[in-house]
N, C-alpha and C positions, 0 to 999 in steps of 0.2 A: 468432477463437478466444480463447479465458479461460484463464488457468491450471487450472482447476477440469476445462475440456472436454479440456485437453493429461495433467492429472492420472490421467485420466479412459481416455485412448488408451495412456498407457503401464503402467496395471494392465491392460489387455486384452491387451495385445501379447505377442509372442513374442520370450522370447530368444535370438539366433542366435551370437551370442559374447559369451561374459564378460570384464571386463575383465584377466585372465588372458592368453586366449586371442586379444586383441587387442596388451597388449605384445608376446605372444611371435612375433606379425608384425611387429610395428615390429622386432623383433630381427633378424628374418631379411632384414626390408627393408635396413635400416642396413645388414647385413652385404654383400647384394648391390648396393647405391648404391656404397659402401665400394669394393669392390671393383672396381666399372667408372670410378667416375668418381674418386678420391682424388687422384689424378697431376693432373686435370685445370682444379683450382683454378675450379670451377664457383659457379656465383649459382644459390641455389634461389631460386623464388618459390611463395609464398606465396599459393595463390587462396579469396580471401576470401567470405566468413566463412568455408565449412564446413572448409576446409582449417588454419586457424585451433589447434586443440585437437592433430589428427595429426602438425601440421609441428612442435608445439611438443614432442613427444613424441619425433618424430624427432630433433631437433635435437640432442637430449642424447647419441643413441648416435651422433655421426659425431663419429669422432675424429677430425679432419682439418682443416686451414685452410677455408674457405666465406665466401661473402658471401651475403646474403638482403636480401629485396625483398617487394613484395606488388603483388599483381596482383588487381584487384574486378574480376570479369566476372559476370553473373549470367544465367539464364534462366527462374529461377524465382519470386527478388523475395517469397518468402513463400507461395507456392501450390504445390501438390503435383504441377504439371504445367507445362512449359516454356515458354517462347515465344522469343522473337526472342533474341539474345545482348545485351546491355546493358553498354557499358562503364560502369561507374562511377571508375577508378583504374587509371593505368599507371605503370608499375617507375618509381620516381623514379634511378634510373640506371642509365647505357650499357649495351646487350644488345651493340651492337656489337664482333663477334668471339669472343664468347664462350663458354663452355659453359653451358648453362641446364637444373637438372632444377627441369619444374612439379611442384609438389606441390600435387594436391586432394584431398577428401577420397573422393570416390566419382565413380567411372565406368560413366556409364547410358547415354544414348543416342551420347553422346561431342560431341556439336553445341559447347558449351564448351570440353573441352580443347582439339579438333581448329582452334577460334578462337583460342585464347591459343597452340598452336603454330605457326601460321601467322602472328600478328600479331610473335611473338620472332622470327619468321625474319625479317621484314619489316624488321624493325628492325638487322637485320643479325648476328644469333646465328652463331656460329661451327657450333653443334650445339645440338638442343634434344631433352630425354630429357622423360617424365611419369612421375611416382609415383601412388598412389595406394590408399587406406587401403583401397579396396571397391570389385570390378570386378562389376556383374548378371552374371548370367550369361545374356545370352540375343545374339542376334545382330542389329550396330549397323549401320544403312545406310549411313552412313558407310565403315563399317569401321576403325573406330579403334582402336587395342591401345596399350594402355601399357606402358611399357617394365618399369615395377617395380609387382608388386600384391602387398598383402595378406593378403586376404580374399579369399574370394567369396560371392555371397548369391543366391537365385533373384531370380525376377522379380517382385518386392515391393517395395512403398516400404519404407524403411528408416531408422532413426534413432538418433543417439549419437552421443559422441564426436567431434562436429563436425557430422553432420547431422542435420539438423531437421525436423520436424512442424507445418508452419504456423508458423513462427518459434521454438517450443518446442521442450526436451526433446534439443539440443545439448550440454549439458552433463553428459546422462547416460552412466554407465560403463557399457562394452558395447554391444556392438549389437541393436538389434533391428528386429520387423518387426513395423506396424501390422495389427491384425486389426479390419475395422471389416465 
């Protein structure tokens, strides 16, 4: 992919929130993180890249004491469809006992969160919550649910705001939904 072909995908696309309509979910997010976990001197992490731009967004409206970390897990590696879970990077410190809320940036088939919450338990997590800026809406065989969402968006690729387009187009305000 060219910037010219990403240029390209995102004048076709549709937009599904503006970045408006994206703070005013980080607001309501904050407020219910806020509200369950404040008392409980929790570590978010950070799952990289796409959660990158969200967390940083988050971060500013939690008035509260926190430590953060990053966690690289990947399934997608720059293509629009998943494979195997790939670690690239684990929390450079102790999960042991702790509260952990993940923060990614979107929740689709859930094969990644449901691996990064299983690997904090593993590690010995006290309790481990997920956030997350964009939940599909359609049904995960899994059956994964995150604790704190968003958004929501039908069953479309999606991008902004931390998710991407063949490695493109993360950095744009809003979300939208590729029309190809």
């Amino acid at each position: 992919m060219t910037s010219a072909e990403a240029e390209r995908v995102l004048a076709a696309a549709t937009r599904l929130y503006t970045q408006s309509e994206v703070e005013q979910a980080l607001d309501i997010m904050a407020s219910e993180i806020s509200a369950r976990l404040s008392a409980e001197n929790p570590i978010l992490l950070c799952v990289l890249n796409g959660a990158l731009i969200p967390m940083g967004h988050l971060l500013t409206r939690l008035r509260f004491p926190l430590r953060y970390d990053y966690i690289h897990a990947s399934r997608y590696r720059g293509e629009t469809s998943g494979r195997e879970l790939e670690w690239i990077g684990k929390p450079s410190i102790s999960l042991a006992g702790e509260t952990i809320l993940v923060v990614d940036d979107i929740l689709d088939e859930g094969f990644t969160l449901a691996g990064i919450v299983a690997a904090c338990r593993e590690a010995g997590a006290r309790a481990v919550y997920t956030a997350v800026l964009v939940e599909k809406r359609h049904k995960r065989g899994n059956g994964f649910i995150a604790d704190f969402v968003g958004l929501e968006v039908d069953d479309s690729y999606v991008f902004g705001f931390g998710m991407n387009y063949k490695g493109y187009l993360r950095n744009i305000a809003g979300i939208f939904a590729v029309n190809t």
